[in-house]
N, C-alpha and C positions, 0 to 999 in steps of 0.2 A: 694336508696332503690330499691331493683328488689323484682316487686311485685308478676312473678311468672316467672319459669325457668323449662324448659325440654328440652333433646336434643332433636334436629330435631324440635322446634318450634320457635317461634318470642320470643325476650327477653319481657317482660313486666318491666318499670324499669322508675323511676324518679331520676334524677343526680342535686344536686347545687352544686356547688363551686366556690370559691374565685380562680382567676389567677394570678400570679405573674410573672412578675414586672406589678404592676401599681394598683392595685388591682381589675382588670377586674372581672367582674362575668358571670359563663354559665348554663345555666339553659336547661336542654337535658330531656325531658320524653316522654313515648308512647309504641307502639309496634313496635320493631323494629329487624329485621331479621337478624338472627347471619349469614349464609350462606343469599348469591344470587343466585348463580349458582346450578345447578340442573335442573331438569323438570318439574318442579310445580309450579304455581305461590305462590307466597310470598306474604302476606299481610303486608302493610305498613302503617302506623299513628304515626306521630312522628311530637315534636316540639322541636325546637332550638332556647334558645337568649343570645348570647353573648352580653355582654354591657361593655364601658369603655374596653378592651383590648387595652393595650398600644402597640402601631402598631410597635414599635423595637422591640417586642418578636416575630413578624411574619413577621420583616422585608424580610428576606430570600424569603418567598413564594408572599410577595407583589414584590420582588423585580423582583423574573423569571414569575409570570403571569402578572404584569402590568410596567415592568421596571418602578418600583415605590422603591426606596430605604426604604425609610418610618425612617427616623432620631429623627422625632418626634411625636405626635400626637396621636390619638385613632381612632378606631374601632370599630362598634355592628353591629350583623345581628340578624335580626328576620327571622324566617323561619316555614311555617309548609307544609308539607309532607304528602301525602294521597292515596292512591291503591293500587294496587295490581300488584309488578315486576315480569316480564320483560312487561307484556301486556299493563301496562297503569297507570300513579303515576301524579298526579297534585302537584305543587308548590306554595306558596305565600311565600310575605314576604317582606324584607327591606333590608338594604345593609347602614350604614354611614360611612364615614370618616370624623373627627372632626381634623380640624387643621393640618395635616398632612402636613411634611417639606421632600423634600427628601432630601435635607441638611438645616443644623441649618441656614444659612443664607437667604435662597430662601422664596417666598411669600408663604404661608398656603396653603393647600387645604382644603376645605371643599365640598364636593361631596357625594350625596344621590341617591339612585332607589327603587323604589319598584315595585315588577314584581310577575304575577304568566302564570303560563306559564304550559303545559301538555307535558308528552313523553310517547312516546309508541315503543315498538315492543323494549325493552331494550336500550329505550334512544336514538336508530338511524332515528325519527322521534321527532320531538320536535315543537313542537307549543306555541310564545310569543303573549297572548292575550294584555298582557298587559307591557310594562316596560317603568318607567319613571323617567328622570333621572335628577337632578339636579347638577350645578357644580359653585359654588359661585353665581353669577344672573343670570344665565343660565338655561333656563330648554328646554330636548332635549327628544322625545320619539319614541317607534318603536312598529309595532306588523307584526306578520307573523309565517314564519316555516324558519327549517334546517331541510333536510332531506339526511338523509345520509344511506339509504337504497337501493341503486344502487353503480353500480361501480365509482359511483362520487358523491362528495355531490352540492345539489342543496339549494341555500340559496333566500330565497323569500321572502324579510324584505320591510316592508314602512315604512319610516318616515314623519310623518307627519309635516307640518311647524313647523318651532322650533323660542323660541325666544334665541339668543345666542349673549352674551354680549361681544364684541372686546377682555374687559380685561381680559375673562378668555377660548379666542379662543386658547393661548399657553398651559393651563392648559387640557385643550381638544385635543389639539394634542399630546401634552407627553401621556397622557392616553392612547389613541389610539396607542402608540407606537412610536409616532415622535421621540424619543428622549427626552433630557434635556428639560426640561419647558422653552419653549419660553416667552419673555416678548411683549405683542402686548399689545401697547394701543388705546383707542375710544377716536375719536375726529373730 
């Protein structure tokens, strides 16, 4: 339903629908800016939740950001969205993976965050107040900035002590990009 439309304004608009394969559902409404680019700022208010997405319809995109093949398994984000671009947009929200194989024979993943986090000056300054991240018994968090507003970017992240369980340290290396899911067991 677009509940109003004009050129040169923010769309006004609530979306559901069913996803296939699996029967994922996304649920998309708010104000939300057809153009970014320009000289004005932009008002933004917007929410997203995808739930149930069967992770081989987005295998491809888990595959080149998280060398995660994704064979089996599901997906949901929760997200909502608030300011006004390029000057300054806050984030919340959620992040699952249920079950997730990257091949049919390898152990599950199951892996959760939720994070809200601010950027400014069109997203080259980025501030993680909060993100927190689970990964089978594992839970691992960080807050700080990227700042990528100089000729280099500066990243100024602390993690605070994490509790991280042996068996799912390979699971957390492959994330990170190690590679193939390592099997490391506690004992």
């Amino acid at each position: 339903l677009i509940e109003e439309y004009a050129p040169g304004r923010p769309l006004v608009m609530q979306l559901e629908s069913a996803i296939e394969p699996g029967g994922g559902k996304l649920a998309l409404g708010g104000t939300i800016p057809l153009e970014l680019s320009g000289t004005g700022a932009v008002p933004l208010d917007a929410e997203v939740s995808l739930s149930d997405l069967d992770a081989r319809a987005i295998a491809p995109y888990l595959e080149s950001l998280l060398d995660l093949p994704a064979a089996s398994g599901s997906l949901g984000v929760r997200a909502k969205v608030t300011g006004t671009w390029p000057a300054e947009i806050a984030a919340s929200g959620s992040i699952k993976l249920e079950d997730v194989r990257r091949t049919p024979s390898e152990k599950p993943i199951t892996a959760g965050a939720e994070f809200n986090l601010t950027a400014r000056e069109g997203a080259r300054w980025i501030q993680f107040s909060r993100f927190d991240a689970t990964i089978g018994r594992s839970q691992l968090g960080l807050h700080g900035t990227i700042d990528n507003r100089g000729s280099s970017t500066r990243v100024d992240l602390e993690i605070p002590p994490s509790s991280i369980d042996g068996g799912d340290l390979g699971t957390l290396l492959a994330l990170a990009g190690g590679g193939p899911a390592l099997e490391i067991s506690a004992g």
